[in-house]
Backbone bond lengths (Angstrom), bond angles and torsions (degrees), N, CA, C in turn:
res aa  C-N    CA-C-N  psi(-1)  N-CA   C-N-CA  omega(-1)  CA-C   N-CA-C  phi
1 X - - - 1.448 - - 1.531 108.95 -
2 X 1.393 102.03 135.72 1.509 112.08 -175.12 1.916 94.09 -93.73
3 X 1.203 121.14 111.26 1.630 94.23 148.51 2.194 85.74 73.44
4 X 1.265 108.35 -142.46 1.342 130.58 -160.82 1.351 83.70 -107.35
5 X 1.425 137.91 -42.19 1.684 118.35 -161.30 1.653 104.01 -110.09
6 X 1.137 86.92 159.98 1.454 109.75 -172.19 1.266 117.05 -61.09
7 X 1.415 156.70 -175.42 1.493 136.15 175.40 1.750 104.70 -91.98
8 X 1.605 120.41 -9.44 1.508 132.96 175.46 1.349 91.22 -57.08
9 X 1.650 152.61 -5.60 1.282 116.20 -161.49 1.620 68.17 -130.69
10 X 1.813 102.87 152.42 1.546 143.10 164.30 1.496 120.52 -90.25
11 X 1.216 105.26 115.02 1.238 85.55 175.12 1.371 107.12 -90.50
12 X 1.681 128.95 143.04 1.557 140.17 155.80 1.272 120.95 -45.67
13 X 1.419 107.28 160.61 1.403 98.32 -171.73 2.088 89.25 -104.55
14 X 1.730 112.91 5.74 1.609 96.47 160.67 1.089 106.50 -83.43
15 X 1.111 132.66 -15.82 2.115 142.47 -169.93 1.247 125.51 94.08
16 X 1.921 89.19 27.93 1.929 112.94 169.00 1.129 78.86 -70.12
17 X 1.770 99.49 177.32 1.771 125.62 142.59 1.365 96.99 -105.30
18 X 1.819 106.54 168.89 1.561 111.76 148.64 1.647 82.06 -136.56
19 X 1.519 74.31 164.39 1.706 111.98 -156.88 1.927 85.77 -133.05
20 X 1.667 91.06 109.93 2.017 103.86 175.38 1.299 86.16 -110.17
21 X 1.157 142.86 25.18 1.400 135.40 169.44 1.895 109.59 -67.25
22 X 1.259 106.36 -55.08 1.191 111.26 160.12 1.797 91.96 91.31
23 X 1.409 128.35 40.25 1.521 124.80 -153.90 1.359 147.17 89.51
24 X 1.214 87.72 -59.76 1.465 128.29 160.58 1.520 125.15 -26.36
25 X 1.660 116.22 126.61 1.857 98.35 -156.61 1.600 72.99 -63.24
26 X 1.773 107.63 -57.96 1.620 113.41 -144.99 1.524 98.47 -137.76
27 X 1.508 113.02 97.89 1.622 123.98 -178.39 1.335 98.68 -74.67
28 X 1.514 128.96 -36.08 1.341 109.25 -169.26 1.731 129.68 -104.30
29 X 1.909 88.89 35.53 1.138 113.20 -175.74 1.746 107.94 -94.57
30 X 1.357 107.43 82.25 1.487 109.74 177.96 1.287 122.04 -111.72
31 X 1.846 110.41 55.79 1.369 107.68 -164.23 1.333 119.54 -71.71
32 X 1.660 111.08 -14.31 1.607 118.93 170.63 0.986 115.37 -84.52
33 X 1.504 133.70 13.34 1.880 130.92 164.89 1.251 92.23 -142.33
34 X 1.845 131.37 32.42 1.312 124.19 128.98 1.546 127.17 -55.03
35 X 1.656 109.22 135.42 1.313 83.69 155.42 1.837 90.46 -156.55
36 X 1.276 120.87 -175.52 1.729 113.99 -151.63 1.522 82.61 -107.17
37 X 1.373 104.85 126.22 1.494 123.69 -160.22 1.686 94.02 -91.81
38 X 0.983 119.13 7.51 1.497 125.77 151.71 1.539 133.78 -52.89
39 X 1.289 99.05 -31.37 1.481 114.58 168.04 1.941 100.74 -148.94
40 X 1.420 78.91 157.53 1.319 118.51 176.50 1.587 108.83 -94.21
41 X 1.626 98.40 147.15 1.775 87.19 -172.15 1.741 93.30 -121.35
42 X 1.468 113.04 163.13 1.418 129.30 -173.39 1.431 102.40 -65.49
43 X 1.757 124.04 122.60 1.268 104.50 -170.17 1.468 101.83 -109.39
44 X 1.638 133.61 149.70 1.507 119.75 -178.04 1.888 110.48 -82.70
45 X 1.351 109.32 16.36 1.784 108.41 172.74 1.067 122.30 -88.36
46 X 1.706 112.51 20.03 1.721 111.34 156.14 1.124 99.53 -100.34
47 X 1.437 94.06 -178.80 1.299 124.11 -160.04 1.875 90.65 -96.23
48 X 1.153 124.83 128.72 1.544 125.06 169.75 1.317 139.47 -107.45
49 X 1.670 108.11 103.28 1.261 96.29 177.29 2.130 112.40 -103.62
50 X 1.184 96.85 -169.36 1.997 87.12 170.00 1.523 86.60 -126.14
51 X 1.535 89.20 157.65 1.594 107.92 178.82 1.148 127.80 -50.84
52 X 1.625 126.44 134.55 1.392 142.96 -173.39 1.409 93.12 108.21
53 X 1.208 141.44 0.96 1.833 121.63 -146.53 1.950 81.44 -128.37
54 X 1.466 108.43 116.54 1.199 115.56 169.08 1.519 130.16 -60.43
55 X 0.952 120.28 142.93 1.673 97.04 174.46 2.124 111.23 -156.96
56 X 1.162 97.81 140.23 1.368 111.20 -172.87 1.588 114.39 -55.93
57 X 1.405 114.92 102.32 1.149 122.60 -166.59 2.150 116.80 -103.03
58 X 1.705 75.41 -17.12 1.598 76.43 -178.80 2.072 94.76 -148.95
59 X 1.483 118.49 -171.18 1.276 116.41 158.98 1.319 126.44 -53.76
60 X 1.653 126.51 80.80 1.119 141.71 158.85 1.320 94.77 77.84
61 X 1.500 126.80 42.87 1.633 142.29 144.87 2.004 102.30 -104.04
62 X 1.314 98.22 124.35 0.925 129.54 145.34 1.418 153.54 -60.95
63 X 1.272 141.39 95.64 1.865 116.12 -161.77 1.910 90.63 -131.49
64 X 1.121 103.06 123.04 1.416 120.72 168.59 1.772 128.33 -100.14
65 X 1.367 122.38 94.26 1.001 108.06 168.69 1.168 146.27 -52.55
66 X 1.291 153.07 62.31 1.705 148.83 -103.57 1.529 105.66 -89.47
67 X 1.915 100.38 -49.59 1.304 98.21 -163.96 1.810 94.77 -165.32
68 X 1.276 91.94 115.78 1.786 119.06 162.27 2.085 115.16 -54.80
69 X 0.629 115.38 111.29 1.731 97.23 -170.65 1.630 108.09 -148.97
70 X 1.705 119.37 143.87 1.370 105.09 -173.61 1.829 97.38 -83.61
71 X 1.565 100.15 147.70 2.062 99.86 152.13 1.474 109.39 -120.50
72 X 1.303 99.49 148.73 1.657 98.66 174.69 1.119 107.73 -74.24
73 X 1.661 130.93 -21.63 1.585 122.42 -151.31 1.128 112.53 92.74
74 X 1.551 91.59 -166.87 1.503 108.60 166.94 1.519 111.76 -140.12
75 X 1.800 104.36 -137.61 1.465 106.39 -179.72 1.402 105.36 -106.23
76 X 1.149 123.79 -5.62 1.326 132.80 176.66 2.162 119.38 -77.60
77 X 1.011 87.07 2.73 1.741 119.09 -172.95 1.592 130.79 -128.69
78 X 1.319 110.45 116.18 1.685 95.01 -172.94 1.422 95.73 -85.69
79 X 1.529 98.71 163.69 1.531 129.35 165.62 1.820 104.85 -22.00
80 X 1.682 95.34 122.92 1.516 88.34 176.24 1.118 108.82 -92.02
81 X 1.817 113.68 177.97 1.107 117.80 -156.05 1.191 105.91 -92.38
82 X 1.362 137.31 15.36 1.588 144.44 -172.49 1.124 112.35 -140.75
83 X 1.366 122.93 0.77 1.736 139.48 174.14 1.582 105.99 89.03
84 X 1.483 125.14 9.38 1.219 139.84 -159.90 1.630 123.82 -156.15
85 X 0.983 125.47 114.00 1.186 113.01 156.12 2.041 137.94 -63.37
86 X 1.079 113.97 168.57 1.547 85.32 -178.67 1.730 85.83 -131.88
87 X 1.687 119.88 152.79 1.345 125.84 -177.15 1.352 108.37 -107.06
88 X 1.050 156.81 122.24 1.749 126.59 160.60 1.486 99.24 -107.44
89 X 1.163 104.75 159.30 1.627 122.82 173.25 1.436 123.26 -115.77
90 X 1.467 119.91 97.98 1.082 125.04 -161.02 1.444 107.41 -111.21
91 X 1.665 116.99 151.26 1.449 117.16 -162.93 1.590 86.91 -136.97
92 X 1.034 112.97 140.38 1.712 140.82 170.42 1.050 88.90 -108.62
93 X 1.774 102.92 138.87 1.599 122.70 140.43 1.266 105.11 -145.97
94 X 1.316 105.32 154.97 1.687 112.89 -159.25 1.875 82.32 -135.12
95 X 1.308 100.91 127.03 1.307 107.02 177.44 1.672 98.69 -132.35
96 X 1.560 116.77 35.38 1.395 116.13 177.55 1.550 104.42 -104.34
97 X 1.203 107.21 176.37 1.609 109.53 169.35 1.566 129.77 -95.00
98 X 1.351 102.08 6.05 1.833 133.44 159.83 1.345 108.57 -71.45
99 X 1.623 135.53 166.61 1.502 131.36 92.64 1.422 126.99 -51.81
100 X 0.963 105.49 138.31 1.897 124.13 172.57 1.726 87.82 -126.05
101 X 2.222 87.86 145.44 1.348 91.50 177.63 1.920 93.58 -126.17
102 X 1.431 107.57 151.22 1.302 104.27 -177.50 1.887 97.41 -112.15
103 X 1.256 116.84 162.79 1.589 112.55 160.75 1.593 103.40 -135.04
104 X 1.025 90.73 155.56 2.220 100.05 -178.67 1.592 112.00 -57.79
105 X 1.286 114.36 -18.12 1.408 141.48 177.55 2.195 88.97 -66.57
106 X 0.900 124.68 -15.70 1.871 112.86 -147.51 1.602 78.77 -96.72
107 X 1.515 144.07 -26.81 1.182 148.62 -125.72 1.374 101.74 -134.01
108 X 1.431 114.49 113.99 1.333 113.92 164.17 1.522 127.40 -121.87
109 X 1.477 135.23 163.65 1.512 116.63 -179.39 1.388 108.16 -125.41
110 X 0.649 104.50 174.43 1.725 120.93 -175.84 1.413 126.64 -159.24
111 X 1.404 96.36 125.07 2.083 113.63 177.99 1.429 112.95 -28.43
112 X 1.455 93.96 -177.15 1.429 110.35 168.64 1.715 98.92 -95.16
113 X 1.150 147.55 -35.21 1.130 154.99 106.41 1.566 131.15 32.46
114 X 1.634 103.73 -54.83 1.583 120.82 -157.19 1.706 120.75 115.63
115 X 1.599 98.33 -41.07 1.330 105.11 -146.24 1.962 104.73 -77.14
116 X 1.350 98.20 147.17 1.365 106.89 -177.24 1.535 119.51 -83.69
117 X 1.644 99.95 123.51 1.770 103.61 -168.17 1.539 89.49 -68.97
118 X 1.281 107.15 -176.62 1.713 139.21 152.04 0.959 119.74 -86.24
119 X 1.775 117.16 154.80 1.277 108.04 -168.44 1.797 82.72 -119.83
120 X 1.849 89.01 134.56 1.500 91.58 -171.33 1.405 125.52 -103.61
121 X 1.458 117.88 17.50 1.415 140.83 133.00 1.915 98.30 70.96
122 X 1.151 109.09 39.66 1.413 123.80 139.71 1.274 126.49 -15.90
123 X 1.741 90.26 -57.51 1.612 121.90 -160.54 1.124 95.96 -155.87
124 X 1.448 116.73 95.01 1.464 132.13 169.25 1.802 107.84 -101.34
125 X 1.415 104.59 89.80 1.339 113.14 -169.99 1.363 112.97 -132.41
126 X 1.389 99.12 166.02 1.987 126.18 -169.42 1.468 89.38 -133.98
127 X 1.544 97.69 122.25 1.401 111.94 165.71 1.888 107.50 -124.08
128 X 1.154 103.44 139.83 1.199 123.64 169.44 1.632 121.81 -95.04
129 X 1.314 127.73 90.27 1.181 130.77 -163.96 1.717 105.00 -88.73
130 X 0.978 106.33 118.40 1.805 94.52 177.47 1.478 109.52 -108.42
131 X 1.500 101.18 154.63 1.687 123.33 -176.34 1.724 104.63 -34.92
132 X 1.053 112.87 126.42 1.615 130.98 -173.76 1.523 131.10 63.32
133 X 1.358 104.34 21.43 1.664 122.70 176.13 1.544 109.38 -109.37
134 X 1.502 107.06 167.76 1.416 131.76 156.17 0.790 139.06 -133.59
135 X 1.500 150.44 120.58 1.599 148.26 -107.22 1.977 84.43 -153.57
136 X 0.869 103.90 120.65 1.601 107.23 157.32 1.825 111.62 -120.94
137 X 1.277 92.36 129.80 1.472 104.75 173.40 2.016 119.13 -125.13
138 X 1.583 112.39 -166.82 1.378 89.54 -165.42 2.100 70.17 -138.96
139 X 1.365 106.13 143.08 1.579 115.26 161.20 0.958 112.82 -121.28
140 X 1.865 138.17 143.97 1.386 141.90 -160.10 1.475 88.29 -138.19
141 X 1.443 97.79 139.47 1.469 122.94 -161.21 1.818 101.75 -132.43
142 X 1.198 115.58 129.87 1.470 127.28 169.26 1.794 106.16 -100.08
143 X 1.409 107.29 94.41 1.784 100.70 -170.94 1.626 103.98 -112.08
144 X 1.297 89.19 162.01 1.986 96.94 -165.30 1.924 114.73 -79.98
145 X 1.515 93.95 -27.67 1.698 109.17 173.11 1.632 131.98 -133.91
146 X 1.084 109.08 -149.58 1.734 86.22 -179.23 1.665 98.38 -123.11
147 X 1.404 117.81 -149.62 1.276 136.58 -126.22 1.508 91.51 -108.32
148 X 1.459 111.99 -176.71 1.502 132.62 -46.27 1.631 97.25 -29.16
149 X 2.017 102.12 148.41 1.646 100.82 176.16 1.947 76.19 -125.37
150 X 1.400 72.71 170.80 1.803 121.98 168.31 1.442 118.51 -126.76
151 X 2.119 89.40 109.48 1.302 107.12 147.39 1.254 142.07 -128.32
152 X 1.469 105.41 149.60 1.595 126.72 -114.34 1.844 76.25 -113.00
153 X 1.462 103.75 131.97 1.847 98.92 155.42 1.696 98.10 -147.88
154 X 1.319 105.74 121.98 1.613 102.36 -171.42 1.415 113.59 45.26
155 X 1.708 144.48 -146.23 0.723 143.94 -150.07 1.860 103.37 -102.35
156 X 1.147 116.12 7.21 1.988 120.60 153.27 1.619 109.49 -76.78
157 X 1.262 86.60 161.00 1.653 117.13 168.54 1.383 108.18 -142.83
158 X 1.122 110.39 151.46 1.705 118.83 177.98 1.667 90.23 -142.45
159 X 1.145 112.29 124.09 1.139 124.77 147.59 1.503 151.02 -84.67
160 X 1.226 143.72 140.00 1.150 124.97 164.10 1.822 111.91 163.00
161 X 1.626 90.02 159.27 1.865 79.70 -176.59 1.682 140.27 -80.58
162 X 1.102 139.51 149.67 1.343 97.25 -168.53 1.770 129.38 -83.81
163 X 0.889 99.01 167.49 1.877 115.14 170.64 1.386 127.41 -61.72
């Protein structure tokens, strides 16, 4: 509180107020569609498969999650935030008559929780998949809880616990 009014009122530069309250004690009191914009939560508007199970992610591209798995790291990495790192192993195949390019950036994971790990950039890579190949790569994830996780590529999910 400023003074007697609330910070909802403006003061003019004739030495009106306006009032965006609109009635309202407190409009921009939305503590029930708060949430800590720190993380991102697991949403159910993908499409779900569980790991090993391929699924059509683009025009006759393919992305297979193979395998969910913990890494400790190394020394090049601080202490994760779940006492663990998590690995997944993901395989592209492009059975279009394009290149499509994917980056480790396209892939996200998620708790048992909701909450969205980090990507802990091990392997911060650009792959170039060309028309009638398959590219397998590995993404390392710093996540806040444990398993079953969700990973997220565009509008898929793959689920599952790790190995």
């Amino acid at each position: 509180m400023i003074g007697e009014r609330s910070m909802m009122y403006d003061d003019l530069m004739d030495g009106s107020t306006y009032d965006d309250t609109d009635g309202e004690d407190d409009p921009y009191d939305d503590s029930e569609d708060y949430y800590d914009e720190d993380y991102d939560y697991f949403s159910d508007e993908y499409t779900e498969y569980k790991v090993g199970q391929a699924a059509e992610v683009g025009d006759n591209v393919f992305v297979n999650v193979t395998k969910i798995e913990k890494w400790a790291g190394d020394k090049e990495f601080h202490s994760p935030m779940a006492g663990y790192y998590v690995k997944a192993t993901v395989t592209i195949e492009n059975k279009d008559v394009r290149s499509t390019t994917y980056y480790a950036d396209d892939f996200l994971i998620y708790d048992n929780d909701g909450l969205e790990g980090d990507n802990a950039y091990k392997e911060d890579w650009r792959v170039v998949v060309k028309p009638g190949t398959k590219v397998t790569k590995e993404i390392y994830f710093d996540v806040y809880g444990d398993g079953p996780f969700h990973v997220v590529c565009y509008d898929v999910s793959w689920s599952g616990s790790i190995k």
